[in-house]
N, C-alpha and C positions, 0 to 999 in steps of 0.2 A: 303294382302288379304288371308283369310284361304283357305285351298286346292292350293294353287302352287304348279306345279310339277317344277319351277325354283328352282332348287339346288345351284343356286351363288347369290341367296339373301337367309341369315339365317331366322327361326324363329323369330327372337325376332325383326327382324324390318318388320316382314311383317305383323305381327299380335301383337295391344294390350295384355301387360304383366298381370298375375293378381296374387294377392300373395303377397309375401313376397321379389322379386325381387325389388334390392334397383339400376337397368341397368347398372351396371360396369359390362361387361362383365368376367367372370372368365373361362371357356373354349371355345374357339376360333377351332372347326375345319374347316379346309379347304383341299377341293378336295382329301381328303381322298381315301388310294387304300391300300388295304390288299392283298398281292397274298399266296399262297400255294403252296409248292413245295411237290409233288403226284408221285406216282408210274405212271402216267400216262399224269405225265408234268405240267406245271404251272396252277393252280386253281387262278382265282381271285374272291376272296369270298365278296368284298364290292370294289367301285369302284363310283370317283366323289361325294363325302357324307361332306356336308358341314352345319355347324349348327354352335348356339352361343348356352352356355346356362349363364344365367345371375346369380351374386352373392343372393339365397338366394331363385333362383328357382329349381321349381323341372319341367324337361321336361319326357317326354317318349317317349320311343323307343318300335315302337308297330310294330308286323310281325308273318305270322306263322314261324317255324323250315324252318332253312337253308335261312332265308331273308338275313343272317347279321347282324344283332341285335346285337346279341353277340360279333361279331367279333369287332363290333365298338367299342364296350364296352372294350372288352380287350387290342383294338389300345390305345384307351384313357389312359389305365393303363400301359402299359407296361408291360402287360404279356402272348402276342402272344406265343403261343408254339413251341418250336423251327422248326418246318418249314413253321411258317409264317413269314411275316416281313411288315411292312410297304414299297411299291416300288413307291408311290409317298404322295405329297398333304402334311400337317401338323397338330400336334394337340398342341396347346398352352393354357399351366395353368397358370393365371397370368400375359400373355405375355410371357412365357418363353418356347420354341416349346420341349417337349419332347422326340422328337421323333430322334433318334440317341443318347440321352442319353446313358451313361455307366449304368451295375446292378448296380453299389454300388452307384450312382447318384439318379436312379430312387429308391433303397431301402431308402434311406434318406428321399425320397418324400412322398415316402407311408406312412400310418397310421396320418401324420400331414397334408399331403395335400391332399393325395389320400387316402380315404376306400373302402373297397367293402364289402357286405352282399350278399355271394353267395348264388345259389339257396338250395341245399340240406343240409341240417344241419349235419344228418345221414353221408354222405360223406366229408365233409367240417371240423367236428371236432374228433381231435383224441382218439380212441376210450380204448385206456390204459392210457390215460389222465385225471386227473379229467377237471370239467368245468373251476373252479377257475384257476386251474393252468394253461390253457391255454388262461387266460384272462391276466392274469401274465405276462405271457409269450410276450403278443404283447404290454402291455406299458412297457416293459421293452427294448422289439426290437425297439420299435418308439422311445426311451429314453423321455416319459413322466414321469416315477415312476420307482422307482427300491426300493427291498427291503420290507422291512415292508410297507412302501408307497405305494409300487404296490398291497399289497396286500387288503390296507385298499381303495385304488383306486377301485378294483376291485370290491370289495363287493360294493361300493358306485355304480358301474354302474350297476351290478345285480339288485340291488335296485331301478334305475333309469327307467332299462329297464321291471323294474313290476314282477319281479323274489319274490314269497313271502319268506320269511324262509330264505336271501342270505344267511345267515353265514352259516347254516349248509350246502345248496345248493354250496356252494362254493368247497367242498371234493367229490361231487356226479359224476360219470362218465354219459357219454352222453346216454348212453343206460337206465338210471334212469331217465331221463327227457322225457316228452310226446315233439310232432313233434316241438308242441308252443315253449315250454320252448327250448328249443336246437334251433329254432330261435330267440328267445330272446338272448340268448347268443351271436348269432354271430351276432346281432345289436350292442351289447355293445362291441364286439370285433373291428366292425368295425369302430363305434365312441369312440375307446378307448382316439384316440388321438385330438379328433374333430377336424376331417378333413374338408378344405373344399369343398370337392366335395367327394360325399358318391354313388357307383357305386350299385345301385339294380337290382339283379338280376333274376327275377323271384322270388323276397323273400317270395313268399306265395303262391304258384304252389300247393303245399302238402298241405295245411294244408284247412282244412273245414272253410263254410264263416263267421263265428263265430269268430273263433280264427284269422282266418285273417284279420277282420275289426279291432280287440282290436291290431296284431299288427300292422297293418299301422297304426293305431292311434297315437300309443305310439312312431314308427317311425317318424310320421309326428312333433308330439309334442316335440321330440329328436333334431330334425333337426332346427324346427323353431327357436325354443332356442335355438340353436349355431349358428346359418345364415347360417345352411351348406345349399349346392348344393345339389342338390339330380337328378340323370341320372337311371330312373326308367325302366329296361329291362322287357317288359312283352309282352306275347299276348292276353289277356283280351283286346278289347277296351275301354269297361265298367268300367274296374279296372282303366283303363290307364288316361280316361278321369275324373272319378272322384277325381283322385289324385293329376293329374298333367296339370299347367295350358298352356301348349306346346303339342302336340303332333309329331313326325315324325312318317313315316310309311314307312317303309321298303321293299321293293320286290326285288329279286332274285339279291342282294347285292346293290340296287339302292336304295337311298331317292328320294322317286316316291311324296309324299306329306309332306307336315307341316305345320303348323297354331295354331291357336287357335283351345282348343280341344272341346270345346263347339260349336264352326262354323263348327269345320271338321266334327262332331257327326250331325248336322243340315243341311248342306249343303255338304257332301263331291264329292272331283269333280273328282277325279282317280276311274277307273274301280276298281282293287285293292279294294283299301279303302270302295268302297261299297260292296263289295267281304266279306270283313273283318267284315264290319258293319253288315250285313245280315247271318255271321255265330256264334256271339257270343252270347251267351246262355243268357248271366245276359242282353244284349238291347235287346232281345226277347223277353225275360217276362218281360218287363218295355212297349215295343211296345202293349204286349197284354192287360196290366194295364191300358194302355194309351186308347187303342182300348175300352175296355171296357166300364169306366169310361166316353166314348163320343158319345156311341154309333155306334162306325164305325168297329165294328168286322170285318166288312164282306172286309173291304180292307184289313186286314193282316191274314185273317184265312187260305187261301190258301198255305200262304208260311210258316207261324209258325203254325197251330195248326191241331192236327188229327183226325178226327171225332170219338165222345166218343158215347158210350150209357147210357141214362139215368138209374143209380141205386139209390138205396136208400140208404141214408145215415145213418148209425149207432152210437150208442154211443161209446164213447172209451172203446177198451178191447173185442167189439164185432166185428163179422165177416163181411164185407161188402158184397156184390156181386150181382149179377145176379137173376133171379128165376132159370135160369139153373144150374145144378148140377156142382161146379167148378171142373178147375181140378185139382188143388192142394189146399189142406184145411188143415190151424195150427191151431192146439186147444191148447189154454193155455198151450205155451212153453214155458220151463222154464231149464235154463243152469246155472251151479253150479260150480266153479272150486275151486279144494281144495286149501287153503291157503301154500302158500309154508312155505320151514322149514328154518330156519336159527339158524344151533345149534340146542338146546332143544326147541327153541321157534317155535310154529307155528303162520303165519299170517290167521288172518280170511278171513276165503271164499268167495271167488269173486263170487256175483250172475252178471252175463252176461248178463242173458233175463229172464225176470219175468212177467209168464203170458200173453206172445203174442199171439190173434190170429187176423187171418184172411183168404179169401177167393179171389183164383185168378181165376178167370171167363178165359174159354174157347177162345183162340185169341185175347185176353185181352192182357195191360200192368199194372203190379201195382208194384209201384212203395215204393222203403222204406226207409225214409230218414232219416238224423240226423247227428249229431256231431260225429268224430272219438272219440270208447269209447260208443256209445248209445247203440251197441249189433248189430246192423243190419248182420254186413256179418257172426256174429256167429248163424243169422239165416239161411241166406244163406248157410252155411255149416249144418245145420240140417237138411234145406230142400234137400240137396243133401245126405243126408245120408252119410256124410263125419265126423261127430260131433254129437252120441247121444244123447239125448235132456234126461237132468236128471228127467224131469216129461213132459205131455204134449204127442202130437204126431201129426204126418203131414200122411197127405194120400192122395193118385195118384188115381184119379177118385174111391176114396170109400174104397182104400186096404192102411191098415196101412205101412207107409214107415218105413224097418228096422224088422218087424218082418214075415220076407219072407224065402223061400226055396232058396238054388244057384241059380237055372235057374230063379225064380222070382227076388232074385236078379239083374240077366244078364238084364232080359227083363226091370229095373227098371232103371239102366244103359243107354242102348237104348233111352228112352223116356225120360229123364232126363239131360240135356247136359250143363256143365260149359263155360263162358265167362271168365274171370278173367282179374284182373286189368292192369297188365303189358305182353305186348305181347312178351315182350322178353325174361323173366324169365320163361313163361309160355307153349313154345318153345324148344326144345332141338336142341342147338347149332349142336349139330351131324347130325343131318338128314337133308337130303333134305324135301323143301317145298312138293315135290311131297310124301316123306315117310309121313311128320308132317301130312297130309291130311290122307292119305291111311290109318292112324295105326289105327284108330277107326276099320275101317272095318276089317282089318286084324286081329285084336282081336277078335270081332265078327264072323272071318267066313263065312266072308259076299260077294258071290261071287268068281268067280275066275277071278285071277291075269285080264285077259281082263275086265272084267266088272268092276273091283274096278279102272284099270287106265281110265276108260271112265266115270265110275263117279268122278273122281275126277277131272277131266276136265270138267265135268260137274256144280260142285261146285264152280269151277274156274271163270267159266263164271257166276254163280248167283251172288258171290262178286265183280264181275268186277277186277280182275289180267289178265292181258296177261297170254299164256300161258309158256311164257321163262323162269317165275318163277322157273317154277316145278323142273330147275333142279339148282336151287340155295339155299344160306341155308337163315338163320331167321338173319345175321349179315351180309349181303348184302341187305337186305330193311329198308326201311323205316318202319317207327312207326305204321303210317297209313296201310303202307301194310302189318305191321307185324302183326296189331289186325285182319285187313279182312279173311288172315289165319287163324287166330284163328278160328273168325267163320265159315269159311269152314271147317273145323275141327270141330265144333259143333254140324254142319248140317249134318254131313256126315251118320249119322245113323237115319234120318229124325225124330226127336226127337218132340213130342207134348211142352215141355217146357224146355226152354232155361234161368238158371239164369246167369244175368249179374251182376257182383261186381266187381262196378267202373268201369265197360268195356272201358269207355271213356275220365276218369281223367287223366292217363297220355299222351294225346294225344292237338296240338295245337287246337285253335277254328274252323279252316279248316277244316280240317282233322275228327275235332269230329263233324263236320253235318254234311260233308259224310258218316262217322258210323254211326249218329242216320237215319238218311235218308235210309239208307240201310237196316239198322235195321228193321224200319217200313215197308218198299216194301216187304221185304222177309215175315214179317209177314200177308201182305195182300194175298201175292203169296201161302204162304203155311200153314196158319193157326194158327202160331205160340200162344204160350202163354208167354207172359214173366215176370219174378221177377227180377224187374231193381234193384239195392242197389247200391246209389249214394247220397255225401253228398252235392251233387249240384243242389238247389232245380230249378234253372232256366233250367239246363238240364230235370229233371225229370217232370217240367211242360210243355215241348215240345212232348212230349213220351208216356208219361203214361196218363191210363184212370182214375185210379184212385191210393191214395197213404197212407202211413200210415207212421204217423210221431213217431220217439222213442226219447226216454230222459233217461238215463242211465238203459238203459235194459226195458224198458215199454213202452208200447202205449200211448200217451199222447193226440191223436187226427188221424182220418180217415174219411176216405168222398173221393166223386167223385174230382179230381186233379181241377178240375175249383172252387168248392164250399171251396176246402179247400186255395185254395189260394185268391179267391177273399174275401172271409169274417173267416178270421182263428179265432177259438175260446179259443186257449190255447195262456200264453202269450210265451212258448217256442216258438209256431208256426211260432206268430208276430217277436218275435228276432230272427230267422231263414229266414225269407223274408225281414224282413228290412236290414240284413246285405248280398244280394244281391249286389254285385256292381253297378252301377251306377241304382240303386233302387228310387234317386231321381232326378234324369238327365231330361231335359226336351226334346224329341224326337221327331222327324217326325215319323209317324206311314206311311205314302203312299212309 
């Protein structure tokens, strides 16, 4: 039956299989226990975790950060980092328990019996390497190809994996390839050897819904074709359930549920699980589709959607908004980057943004969306006066931004305040949370020493952080806590508008409805304006009042966030909402 929280009966007999599973069991865990050994004594990070997955299935392992997910993930492969270990329970491929294996045992294994496709490409492949030769490199280690043959192998799987151009692409380093392509690689790395059990890891975290629908595709079509296994690591449910006909669900190293992920998606029976179900973005906007389309808004408007105000809708290229004067307004922006030089030769010039504008209304969200590469956050660096706009111009209630005195400057600063994508890079490791707050004000002037530590305690308390924080740094919290600093850091100079870019992509489904949730209280509390730039359209239709969609540096369609998603008029729009995850899931909406 779907939703057991009984962990000593597996998936595969408590719930009908569906797929491509031919029930020969090919990984067998049982009562699985990961510990850590910590500056502060034994961690058990996954604990009693028991599942099958069958030959030719793909199951998922769904959780926010720090469930365990991963750590099962890496028991299964044998590549716990040296102060973890398996200290009880077993995991068997094939019938053969790996666990106690020798390295040169388990290396043998890998690439022919075990793959993985880990999360980050950028980190995952070497970066003085070309791509080819590191594709080389692993059918040569698995002893599928060596030689010439590895190389013509190689190109074969570049090709496989929808790499256009391989032969040339095969000399290219990783930093030449977009996020796609550098995933595509380490799929064809990972089914170098066709494995049969292919370990994913979060393989499409990064990459916008577009590029990540073509590859799970291409990954799916990979896999079926060779009967691999597939053990799909994600926190998406939406993702999870549309790919995979298993689900387990993870809490604080427990398998709390598993079943069929169609039953778990329609019935789920752990607090958790509905925890999980109620915070992911892509079953939100599928619940509101659903809500729509049946007329029952009114059961899910309270918990998904924010009260808009009606605007009128404009044609693409023009300004949206309010009757009220916005307060930030782009006029046909337009960003140019010169062609780099190689040798005598120059490449032609990168147009970024061509002709953007629009109009963000007073305590408003508008929202801008599109594919990594459409220009968005190169507007968002314009609209902060971080990136002069080569034609075109942005202005803050009616004063052109950028053409000001130093103190208009300062004061456009003040009123102007960055979110950014990554809370950690965005942080300086040196300071305390209590400094990372303070330093706006301190550069401002703002106050003395008494009054800046009681507002920043003050700020403390709007993002909800305890105050123990203040004297720890940005690599003692979490993700979650690390962005909420951020924004107390945003707010600290009571800013009329606040752009976010990607504020909440790197952040679990948990974690990222507490940020939007927060997001929008503070906006209701203090008036906020915001310029969200997010290629996650099911986030930015939780959020925003209204939005405007780009397609390699242009506006291709704008309108109020409800008109543009329920009846989109461009077909980029439609291949932007249909590659939504679980877009065609069939949901409870109460």
């Amino acid at each position: 039956m779907a939703g057991t929280t009984d962990t000593t009966e597996t998936p595969s007999t408590t719930a009908g299989v569906t797929g491509t599973a031919s029930g020969e069991v090919l990984l067998r865990v049982r009562d699985l226990e990961v510990t850590f050994t910590t500056e502060q004594g034994p961690v058990v990070a996954a604990r009693n975790v028991s599942f099958d997955v069958l030959a030719g299935q793909t199951v998922a392992i769904v959780g926010e950060s720090g469930s365990g997910k991963t750590t099962v993930a890496t028991a299964v492969l044998g590549l716990l980092p040296g102060n973890g270990r398996v200290t009880a329970g077993s995991v068997e491929i094939s019938g053969r328990d790996v666990v106690g294996l020798s390295r040169a045992e388990l290396q043998r294994m890998r690439g022919r019996v075990l793959g993985l496709v880990p999360q980050d490409p950028m980190t995952n492949l070497n970066p003085v390497a070309t791509v080819g030769s590191q594709v080389v490199e692993t059918l040569e280690g698995t002893g599928v190809a060596r030689g010439r043959g590895a190389k013509e192998r190689a190109r074969d799987l570049l090709v496989e994996v929808g790499l256009s151009d391989a032969e040339s692409r095969m000399g290219s380093y990783p930093h030449e390839f977009s996020g796609g392509m550098r995933q595509r690689a380490l799929i064809a790395m990972g089914l170098a050897g066709s494995p049969a059990l292919l370990v994913a890891d979060e393989p499409t975290s990064a990459l916008d819904v577009t590029v990540q629908r073509v590859i799970l595709d291409k990954l799916a079509d990979l896999t079926t074709s060779r009967g691999t296994s597939v053990l799909l690591i994600t926190h998406d449910l939406g993702l999870a359930a549309e790919r995979a006909s298993h689900l387990l669900v993870m809490y604080r190293g427990e398998l709390v549920e598993h079943g069929s992920a169609r039953e778990i998606l329609r019935d789920p029976q752990h607090e958790y699980t509905k925890r999980l179900l109620a915070a992911a973005p892509s079953l939100a906007s599928r619940r509101i589709q659903i809500a729509r389309s049946t007329g029952q808004l009114d059961a899910v408007a309270d918990d998904l959607l924010a009260p808009t105000e009606v605007t009128e809708v404009g044609e693409v290229g023009e300004a949206v908004g309010t009757e009220a004067a916005p307060v930030i307004r782009a006029s046909h922006l337009r960003k140019v980057f010169p062609g780099a030089r190689r040798g005598l030769r120059r490449r032609p010039d990168v147009v970024a943004v061509d002709d953007v504008s629009f109009d963000l209304p007073r305590g408003q969200t508008l929202g801008i969306v599109g594919e990594s590469g459409s220009g968005k956050s190169t507007v968002a660096r314009m609209v902060l006066d971080l990136l002069p706009p080569t034609s075109g111009s942005v202005e803050l209630d009616g004063l052109t931004v950028g053409a000001r005195s130093q103190a208009e400057e300062v004061a456009f600063r003040r009123r102007v305040q960055p979110i950014f994508q990554d809370p950690y890079s965005s942080l300086d490791p040196l300071f305390t949370i209590a400094r990372t707050i303070e330093e706006p004000l301190r550069a401002h002037g703002v106050g003395s020493v008494t009054q800046r530590r009681a507002r920043v305690r003050e700020l403390l308390e709007q993002v909800a952080l305890p105050e123990d924080v203040l004297r720890r740094y940005p690599s003692e919290l979490s993700g979650g806590q690390r962005q909420r600093v951020a924004i107390a850091r945003a707010l600290a100079l009571n800013p009329d508008v606040v752009v976010c870019d990607e504020a909440v992509s790197a952040l679990d489904v948990v974690v990222q409805a507490q940020i939007l949730h927060l997001l929008a209280e503070l906006q209701s509390q203090l008036d906020l304006s915001y310029l969200f730039i997010s290629h996650d359209l099911a986030v930015v239709r939780q959020i925003a009042d209204q939005v405007v969609v780009m397609e390699k540096g242009a506006v291709v369609e704008q309108g109020r966030t409800d008109d543009v998603f329920d009846a989109p008029q461009q077909p980029y729009t439609q291949a932007l909402l249909a590659a939504i995850p679980g877009a065609n899931l069939d949901l409870a909406i109460s």
